[in-house]
C-alpha positions in Angstrom: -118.6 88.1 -186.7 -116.7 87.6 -189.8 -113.6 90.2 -191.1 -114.3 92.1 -193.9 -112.9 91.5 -197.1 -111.0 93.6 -199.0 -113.7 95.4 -201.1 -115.3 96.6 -197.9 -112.2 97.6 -196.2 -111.2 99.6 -199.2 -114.7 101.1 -199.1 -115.1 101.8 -195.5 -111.4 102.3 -194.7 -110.6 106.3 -194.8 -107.7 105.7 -197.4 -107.0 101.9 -197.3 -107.2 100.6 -200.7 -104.5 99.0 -203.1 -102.9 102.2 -204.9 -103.3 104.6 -202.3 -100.6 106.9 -200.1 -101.0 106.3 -196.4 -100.7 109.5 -194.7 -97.6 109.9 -192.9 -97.7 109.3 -189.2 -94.8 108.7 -185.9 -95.4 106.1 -183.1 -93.0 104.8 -180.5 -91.9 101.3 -180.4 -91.1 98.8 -177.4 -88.2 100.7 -177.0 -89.5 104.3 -176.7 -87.7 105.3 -179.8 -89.6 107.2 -182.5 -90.8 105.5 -185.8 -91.8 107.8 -188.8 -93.3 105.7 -191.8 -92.1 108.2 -194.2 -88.2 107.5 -193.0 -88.6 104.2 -195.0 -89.6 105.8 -198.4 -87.3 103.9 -200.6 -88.6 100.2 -198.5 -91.1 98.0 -198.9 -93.2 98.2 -195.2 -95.7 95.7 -193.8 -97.6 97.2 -191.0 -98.9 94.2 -189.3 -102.0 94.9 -187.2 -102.5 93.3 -184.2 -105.2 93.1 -181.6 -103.8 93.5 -178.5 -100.4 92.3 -176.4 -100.3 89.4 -174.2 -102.7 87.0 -176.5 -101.0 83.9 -178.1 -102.5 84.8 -181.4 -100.9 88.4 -181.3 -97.7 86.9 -180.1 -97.4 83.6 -183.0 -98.3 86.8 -185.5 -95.0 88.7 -183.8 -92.8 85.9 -184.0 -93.4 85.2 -187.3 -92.2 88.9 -188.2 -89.3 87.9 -186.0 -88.3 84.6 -187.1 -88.3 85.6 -190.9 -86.3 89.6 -190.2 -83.6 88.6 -192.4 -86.2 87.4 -195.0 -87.7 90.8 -195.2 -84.5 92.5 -194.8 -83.4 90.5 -197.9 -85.9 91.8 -199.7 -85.4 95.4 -198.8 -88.6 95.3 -196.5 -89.4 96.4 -192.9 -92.0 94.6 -191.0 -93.7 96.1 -188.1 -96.1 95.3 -185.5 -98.8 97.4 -184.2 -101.3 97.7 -181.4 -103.7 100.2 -179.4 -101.2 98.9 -176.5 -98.4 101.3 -174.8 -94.5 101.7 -174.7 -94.0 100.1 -171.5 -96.6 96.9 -172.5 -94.9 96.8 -175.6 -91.7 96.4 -174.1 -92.9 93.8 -171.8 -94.1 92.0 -174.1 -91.3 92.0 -176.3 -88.7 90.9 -173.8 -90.9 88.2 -173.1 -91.3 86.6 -176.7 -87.4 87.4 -177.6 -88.4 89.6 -180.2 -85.4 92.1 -180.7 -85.4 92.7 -184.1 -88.9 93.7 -185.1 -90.3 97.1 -184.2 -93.2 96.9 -181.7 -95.2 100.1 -182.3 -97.7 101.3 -179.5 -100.3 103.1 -181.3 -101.8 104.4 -177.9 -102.3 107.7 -177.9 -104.4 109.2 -179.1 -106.0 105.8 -178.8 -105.9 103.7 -182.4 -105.2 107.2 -184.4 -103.4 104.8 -186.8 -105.8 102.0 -186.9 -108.5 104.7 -187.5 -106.7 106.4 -190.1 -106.7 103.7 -191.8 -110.0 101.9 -191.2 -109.5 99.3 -189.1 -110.1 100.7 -185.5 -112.7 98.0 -184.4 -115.9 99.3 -181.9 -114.3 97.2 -179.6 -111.5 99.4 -179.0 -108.7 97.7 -180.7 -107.5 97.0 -184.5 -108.6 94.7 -186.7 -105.7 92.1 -187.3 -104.7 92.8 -190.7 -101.0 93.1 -192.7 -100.7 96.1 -195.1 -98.1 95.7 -197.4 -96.9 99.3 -198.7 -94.6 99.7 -201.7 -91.0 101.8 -202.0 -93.5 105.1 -202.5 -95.5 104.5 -199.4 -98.6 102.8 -201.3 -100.8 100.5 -200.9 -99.4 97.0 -202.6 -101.7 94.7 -200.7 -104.3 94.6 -197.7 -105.8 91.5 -196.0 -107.7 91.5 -192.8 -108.3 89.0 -190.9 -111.2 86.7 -188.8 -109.5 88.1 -184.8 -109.1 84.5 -184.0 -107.1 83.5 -187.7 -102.9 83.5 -187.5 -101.9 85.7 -191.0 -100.2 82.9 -192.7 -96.8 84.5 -192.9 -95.9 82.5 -196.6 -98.8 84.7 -198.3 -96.7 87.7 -196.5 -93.7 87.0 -197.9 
């Protein structure tokens, strides 16, 4: 099965195309604290989809947000994770790849509200893996998703 490109995630996502507002929404990270997307009007976000937790695929595409932090920080960007996983998984899995600085977020329940907002909520039960880059207003700036087994290249992130 091959990931869709970005005409037909654009087309079958509910709002996901390059110049569109993503609806505001709040999910907890690894640490149980509360993230709100629209806190970080004003910052460049990358919402960096992820499968699921405990797959060395998901965890080389977290560490990568991790290792370059200060690179995004630099340029007055916030990367995140996200996952159909919970809090308590997330936290897990965190302490156990030494990730500290990047935001985990567990979007759990209701299960993949997010990922469906957004189109890519999967049959399967989990997200697509895909990066969404938003700009300062909250837009749409860039979307790619993709193949479940393919690392993002975190260069073409950045």
């Amino acid at each position: 099965m091959r990931a869709p490109d970005d005409k037909e995630v654009a087309m079958a996502g509910k709002s996901l195309a390059v110049g569109k507002s993503v609806r505001d929404f709040t999910l907890k990270d690894q640490n149980g604290q509360e993230f709100r997307l629209s806190a970080l009007k004003g910052k460049k976000v990358l919402l960096s989809f992820h499968p699921l937790a405990w797959t060395s695929i998901c965890a080389r595409q977290m560490k990568a947000l991790e290792k370059n932090a200060k690179v995004f920080e630099n340029a007055g960007a916030v990367a995140v994770g996200l996952s159909v996983d919970s809090v308590p998984s997330k936290a897990a899995w965190a302490k156990s790849l030494k990730i500290s600085k990047t935001r985990l977020l567990a979007d759990f329940w209701p299960h993949g509200k997010v990922a469906h907002s957004l189109g890519l909520f999967r049959k399967e039960g989990f997200s697509e893996r895909a990066n969404v880059l938003l700009d300062e207003k909250g837009k749409v700036a860039w979307i790619k998703v993709y193949p479940i087994k393919e690392l993002p290249n975190i260069r073409e992130v950045l």
